[in-house]
C-alpha positions in Angstrom: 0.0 0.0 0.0 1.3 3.9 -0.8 -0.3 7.2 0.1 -1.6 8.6 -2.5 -2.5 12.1 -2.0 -2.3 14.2 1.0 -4.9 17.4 1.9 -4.8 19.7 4.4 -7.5 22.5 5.1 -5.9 25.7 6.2 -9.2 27.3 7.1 -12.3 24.5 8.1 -14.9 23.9 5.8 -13.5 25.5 2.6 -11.6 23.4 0.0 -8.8 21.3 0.5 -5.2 22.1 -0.6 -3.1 19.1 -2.0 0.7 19.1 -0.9 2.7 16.4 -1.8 4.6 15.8 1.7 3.6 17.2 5.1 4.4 17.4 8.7 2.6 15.4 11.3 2.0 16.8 14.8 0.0 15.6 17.7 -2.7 17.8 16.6 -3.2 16.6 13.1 -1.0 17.4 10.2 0.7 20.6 10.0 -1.2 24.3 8.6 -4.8 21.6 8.9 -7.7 23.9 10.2 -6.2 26.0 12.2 -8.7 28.9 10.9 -12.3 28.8 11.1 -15.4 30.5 10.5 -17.7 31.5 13.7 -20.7 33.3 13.9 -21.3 36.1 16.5 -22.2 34.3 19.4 -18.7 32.0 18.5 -20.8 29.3 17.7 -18.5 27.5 14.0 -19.9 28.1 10.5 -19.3 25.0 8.7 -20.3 23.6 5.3 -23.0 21.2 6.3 -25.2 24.8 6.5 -23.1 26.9 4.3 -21.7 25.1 1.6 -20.8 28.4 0.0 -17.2 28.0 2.2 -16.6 25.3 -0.7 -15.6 27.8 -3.0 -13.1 29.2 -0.7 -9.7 28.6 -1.2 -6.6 29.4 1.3 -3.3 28.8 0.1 0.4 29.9 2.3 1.1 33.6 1.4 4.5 33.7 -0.4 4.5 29.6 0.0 3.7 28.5 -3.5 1.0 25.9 -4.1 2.0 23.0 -2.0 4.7 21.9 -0.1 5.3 20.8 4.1 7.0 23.9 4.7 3.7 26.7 3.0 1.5 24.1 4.7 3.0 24.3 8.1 3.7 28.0 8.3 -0.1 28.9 7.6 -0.8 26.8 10.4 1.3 28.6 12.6 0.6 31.7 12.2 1.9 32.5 8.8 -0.7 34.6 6.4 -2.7 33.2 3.9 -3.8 34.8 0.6 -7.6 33.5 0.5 -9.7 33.5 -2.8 -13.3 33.5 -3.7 -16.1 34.1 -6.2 -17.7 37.1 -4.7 -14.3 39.4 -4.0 -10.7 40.5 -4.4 -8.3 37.9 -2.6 -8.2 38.7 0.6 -4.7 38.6 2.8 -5.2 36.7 6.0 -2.6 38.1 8.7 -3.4 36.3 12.1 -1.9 38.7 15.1 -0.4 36.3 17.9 -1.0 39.9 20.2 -4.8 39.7 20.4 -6.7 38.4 23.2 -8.3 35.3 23.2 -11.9 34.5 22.4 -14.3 31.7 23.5 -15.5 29.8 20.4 -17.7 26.4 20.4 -16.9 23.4 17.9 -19.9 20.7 18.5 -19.3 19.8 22.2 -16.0 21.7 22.4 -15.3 24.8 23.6 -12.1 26.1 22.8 -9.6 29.8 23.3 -8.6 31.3 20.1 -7.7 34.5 18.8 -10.0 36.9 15.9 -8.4 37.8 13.0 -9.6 40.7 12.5 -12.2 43.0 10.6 -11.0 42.6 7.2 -11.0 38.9 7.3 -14.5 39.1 9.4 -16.0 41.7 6.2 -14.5 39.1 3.7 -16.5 35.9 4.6 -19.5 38.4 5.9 -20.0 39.1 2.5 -19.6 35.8 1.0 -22.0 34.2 3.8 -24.3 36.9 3.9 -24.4 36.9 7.2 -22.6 38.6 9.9 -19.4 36.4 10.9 -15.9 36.1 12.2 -12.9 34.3 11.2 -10.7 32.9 14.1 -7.1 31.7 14.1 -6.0 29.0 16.9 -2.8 29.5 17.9 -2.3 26.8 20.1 -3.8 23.6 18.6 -2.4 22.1 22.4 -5.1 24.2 23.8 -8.1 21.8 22.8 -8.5 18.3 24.3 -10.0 15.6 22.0 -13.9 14.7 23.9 -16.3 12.9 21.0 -14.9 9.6 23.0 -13.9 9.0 26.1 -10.7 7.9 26.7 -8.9 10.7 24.4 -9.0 13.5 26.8 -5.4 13.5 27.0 -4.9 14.0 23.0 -5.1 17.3 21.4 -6.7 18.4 18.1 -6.7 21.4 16.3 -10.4 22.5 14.8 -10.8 19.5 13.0 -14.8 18.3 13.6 -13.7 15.6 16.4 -10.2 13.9 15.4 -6.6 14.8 14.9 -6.4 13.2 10.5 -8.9 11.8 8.2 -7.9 8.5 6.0 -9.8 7.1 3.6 -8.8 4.4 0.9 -9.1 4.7 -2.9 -10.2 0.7 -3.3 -13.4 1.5 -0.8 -13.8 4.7 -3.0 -14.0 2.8 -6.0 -16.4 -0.2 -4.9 -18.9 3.1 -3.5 -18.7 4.3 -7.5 -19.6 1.2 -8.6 -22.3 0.4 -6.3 -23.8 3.2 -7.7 -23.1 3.0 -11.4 -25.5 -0.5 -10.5 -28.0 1.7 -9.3 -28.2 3.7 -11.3 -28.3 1.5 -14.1 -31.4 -0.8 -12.6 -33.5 2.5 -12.1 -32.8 2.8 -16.0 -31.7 6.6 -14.5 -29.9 7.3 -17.9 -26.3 8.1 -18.7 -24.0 6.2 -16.2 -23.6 8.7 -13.3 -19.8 10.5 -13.7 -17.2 8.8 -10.5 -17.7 10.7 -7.5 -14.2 12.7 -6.8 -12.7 11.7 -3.5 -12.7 15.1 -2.7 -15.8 14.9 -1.4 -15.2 13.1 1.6 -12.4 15.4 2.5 -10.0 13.3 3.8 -6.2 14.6 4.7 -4.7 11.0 3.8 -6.1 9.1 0.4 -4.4 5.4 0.4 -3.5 2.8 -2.7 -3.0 -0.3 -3.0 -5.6 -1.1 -0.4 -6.7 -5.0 -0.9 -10.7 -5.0 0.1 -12.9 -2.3 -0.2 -13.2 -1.0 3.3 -10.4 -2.8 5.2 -9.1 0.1 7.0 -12.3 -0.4 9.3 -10.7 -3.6 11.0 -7.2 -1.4 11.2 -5.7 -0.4 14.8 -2.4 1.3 13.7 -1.1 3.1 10.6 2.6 3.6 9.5 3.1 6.7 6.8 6.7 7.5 5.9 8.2 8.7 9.8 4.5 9.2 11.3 2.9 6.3 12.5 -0.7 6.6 14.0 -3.9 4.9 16.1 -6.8 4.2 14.5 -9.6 6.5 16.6 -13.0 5.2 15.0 -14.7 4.7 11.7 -15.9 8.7 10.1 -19.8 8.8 10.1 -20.6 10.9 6.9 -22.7 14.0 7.0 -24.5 16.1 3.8 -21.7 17.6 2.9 -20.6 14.7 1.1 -23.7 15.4 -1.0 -22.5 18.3 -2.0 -20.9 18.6 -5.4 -17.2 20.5 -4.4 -17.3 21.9 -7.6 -21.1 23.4 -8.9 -21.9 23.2 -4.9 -25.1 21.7 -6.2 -26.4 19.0 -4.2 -27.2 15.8 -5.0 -28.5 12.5 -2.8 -25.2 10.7 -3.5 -23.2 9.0 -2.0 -25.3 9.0 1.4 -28.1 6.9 -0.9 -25.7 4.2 -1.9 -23.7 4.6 1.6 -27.3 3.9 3.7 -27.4 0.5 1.3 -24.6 -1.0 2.9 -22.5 1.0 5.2 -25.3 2.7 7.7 -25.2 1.5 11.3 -26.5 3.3 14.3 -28.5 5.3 12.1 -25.6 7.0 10.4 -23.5 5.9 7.5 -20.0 5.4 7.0 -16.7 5.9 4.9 -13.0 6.2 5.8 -11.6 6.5 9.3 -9.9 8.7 11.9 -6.1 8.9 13.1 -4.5 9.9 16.3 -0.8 11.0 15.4 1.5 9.0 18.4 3.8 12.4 17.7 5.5 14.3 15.5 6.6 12.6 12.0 6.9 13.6 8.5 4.9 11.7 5.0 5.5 12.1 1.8 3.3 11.1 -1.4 4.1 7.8 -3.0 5.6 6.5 1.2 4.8 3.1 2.1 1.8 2.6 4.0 1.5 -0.4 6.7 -0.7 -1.1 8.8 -2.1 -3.2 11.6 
């Protein structure tokens, strides 16, 4: 097995940023969501209700397109030069000097610091909505509390865990499943592959054997990074959500509630707790336990 792409989200919710190597820390991997989108009671703006932060796009002022180093320095603290359809770019400077700020993340509450007015007007406008954009400056500040047990890990404003893996082979026997479906409702053309980016995962791994193995897996070894297996990723609507036209549609949850719902959610790919600090790199060898 070989990773195959790697993602990172510098601000939550908006689109992923492919880098083809990245540095791991207990928190996640290195410049991941480490900005995010609050409304005025500090309450997070995400996707699932605002799918408009799709279009969004931060990349590493100065830092090219990709790369560990532009990854990790918008995570701590470097700017970002943010794009969107509704405005000039705007320049996101976070400023380690303000005071920090209450903000809730599901059942999380966590300190972070505002980034100011500009940023605030910027995503106001795109939302249309008053809003805030906050910077946390110390991803060591939040404990991990979806399960018990984790108290004692740290994540940065990732929904619950630290890093995202999914697996091409279980995205390619989903695509299938509903090519089938599609074909026995007679629904016309075969329906285009679902893109992987859909599921926004931060690790995408080859060579996997069965579609959905990383379920049964407890570790995972990338390049110098090795990693525990947290739980299996229940999958909301934004997976519905085209990343692209932002239309939505009723895949994948339709096929997904087939054959991967339990508990009354459904589920694809899996979540990672970094044991430390590490380094991966596109095309490393992936093993697992």
């Amino acid at each position: 097995m070989w990773l195959d792409t790697i993602h990172v989200y510098p601000i939550k919710s908006t689109t992923g940023l492919a880098v083809p190597e990245a540095g791991v820390e207990p928190w996640g991997l290195a410049g991941d969501r480490r900005h995010m989108v609050v409304g005025p009671s500090g309450a997070m703006i995400g996707a699932r209700r605002f799918p408009r932060l799709l279009s969004v796009e931060a990349r590493p002022y100065g830092g090219g397109a990709s790369g560990a180093g532009g990854a990790s320095g918008a995570g701590d603290g470097g700017e970002l030069i943010v794009t969107g359809p509704h405005a000039e770019p705007l320049k996101l400077i976070p400023d380690p000097g303000r005071r920090l700020r209450k903000v809730r993340i599901w059942d999380s509450v966590v300190q972070v610091k505002d980034v100011g007015d500009e940023a605030a007007a910027w995503f106001s406008d795109l939302l249309g909505r008053p809003v805030r954009v906050v910077w946390m400056d110390d991803p060591a500040r939040r404990p991990i509390v979806a399960d018990p047990g984790h108290e004692r890990e740290r994540v940065s404003l990732a929904d619950n865990y630290p890093v995202h893996l999914t697996s091409l082979t279980s995205l390619d026997e989903l695509n299938a499943r509903i090519a089938a479906g599609a074909a026995r409702r007679r629904a016309g053309p075969p329906p285009a592959p679902l893109a992987m980016a859909r599921f926004r995962p931060n690790v995408v791994i080859g060579g996997v054997a069965e579609p959905f193995a990383e379920d049964g897996w407890t570790r995972v070894r990338i390049g110098t990074a090795s990693f525990r297996t947290a739980r299996p990723c229940d999958r909301c609507v934004v997976a519905a959500v085209d990343p692209v036209t932002l239309e939505k549609g009723r895949e994948p949850i339709h096929t997904l509630a087939k054959y991967r719902k339990r508990d009354g959610l459904v589920w694809f790919g899996t979540h990672l707790i970094p044991d430390g600090e590490g380094a991966i790199t596109v095309g490393d060898q992936v093993t697992v336990e």
